[in-house]
C-alpha positions as CSV (number, residue, x, y, z in Angstrom):
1,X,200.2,70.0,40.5
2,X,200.6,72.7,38.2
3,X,203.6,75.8,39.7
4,X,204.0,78.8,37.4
5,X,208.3,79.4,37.3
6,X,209.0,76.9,39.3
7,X,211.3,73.3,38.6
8,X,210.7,71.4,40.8
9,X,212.8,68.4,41.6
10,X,211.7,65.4,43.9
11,X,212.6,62.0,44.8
12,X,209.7,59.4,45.8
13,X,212.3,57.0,47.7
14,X,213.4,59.7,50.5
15,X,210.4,60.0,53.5
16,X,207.6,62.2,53.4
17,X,208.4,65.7,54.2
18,X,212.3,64.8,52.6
19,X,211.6,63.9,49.0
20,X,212.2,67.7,47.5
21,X,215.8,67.6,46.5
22,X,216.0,70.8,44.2
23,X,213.7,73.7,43.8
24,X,214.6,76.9,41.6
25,X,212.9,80.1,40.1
26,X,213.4,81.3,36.9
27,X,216.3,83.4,38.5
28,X,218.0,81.7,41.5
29,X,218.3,77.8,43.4
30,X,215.2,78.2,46.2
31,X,217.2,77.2,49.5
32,X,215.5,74.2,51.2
33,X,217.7,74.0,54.3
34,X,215.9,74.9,57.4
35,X,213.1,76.7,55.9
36,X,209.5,75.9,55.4
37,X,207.5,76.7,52.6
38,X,203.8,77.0,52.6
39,X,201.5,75.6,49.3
40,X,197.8,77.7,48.7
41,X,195.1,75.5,47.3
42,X,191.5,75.7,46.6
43,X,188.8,73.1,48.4
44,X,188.5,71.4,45.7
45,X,192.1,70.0,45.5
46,X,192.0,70.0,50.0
47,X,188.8,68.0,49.5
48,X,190.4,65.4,47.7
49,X,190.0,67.2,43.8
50,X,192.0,65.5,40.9
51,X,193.3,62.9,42.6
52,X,194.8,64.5,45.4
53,X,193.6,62.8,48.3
54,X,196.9,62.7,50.4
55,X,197.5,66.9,50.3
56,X,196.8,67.1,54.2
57,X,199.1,63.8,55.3
């Protein structure tokens, strides 16, 4: 999934819902403790779009 001045770091091994290890702006390191974040996306990517299947698990 494409995220406009964003990085982005993950790691596949850790449980759903665990796997984001590192996010940052183009300013500052994004806190992950104790906070949730919310993702907006169209019905086509909900419904499955561009191999994203899994978006709602």
């Amino acid at each position: 999934m494409h995220v406009t001045g964003l990085k982005l770091t993950y790691d596949t091994s850790k449980a759903a819902g665990d796997r984001i290890v590192s996010l940052v702006n183009n300013v500052e390191r994004i806190s992950l403790l104790n906070k949730k974040y919310f993702v907006t996306v169209n019905n086509y990517i909900v419904d499955g779009g561009d191999g994203y299947g899994h978006i709602l698990t």
